[in-house]
C-alpha positions, 0 to 999 in steps of 0.5 A: 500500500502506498503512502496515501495524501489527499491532496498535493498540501499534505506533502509538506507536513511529511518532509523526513519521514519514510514513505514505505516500500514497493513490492519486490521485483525479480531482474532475469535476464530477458529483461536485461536482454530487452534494456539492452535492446531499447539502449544499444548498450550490449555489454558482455556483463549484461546479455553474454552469460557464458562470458559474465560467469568467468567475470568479475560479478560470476554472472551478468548484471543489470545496466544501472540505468535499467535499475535506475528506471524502475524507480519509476516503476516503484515509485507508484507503489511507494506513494500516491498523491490524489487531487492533483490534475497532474503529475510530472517527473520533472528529473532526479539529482544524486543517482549512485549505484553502489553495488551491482544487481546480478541476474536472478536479484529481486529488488525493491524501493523504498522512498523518503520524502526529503524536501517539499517546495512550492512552485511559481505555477502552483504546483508542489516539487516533491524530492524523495530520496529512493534506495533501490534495495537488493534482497540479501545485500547491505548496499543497494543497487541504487540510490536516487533523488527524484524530482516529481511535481504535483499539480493541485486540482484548483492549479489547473482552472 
């Protein structure tokens, strides 16, 4: 269950305070395989498996940019901003990727909310902090600030 606000006003009020966790999520190697397709970035550490077992990480990982993508998948899961008449992904500071996510991986997100403005339009910019969690290991796969903006319904008129 996400973090529920009734509206874009509520955010504010929850600045530092964990926001939960999405689901797990296994990362197998079509999946790997169709990053690498959309990027062009085939690199024998993520789509050769007979290569990558005598490799440094003995067995193919995911891209970082595919496990910084799925925070988009996460974050939905993580909260939920109701009464708005839009919500936009307006971009992401501090992305590290401290360890590797190794095929077969399940990972998770878990987000904080870290900082709340007002916009000049009307719109509320939200930072929340998401680890990307790798089940089994102490240091995740992903660490991102995103940057989402939530547009009141009485924005949009």
């Amino acid at each position: 269950m996400p973090t529920l606000f009734s509206s874009p006003h509520e955010l504010e009020a929850s600045v530092g305070e964990h926001l939960g966790y999405s689901d797990w999520l296994e990362i197998d190697q079509d999946r790997i395989n169709k990053f690498a397709e959309a990027t062009g970035d085939h690199q024998w550490i993520h789509v050769d498996p007979e290569r990558a077992k005598d490799g440094p990480f003995g067995a193919c990982i995911a891209h970082g940019y595919l496990t910084q993508s799925l925070v988009n998948f996460f974050l939905p899961q993580i909260v939920e901003v109701q009464r708005i008449s839009m919500g936009v992904n307006y971009g992401a500071d501090k992305l590290r990727f401290p360890a590797p996510v190794v095929v077969g991986s399940r990972v998770r997100g878990g987000g904080e909310l870290i900082e709340v403005q007002e916009t000049r339009d009307g719109g509320f910019q939200a930072t929340i902090r998401v680890t990307v969690e790798i089940e089994g290991s102490e240091r995740p796969g992903c660490v991102i600030e995103t940057i989402s903006r939530y547009y009141p319904e009485e924005a949009a008129s």
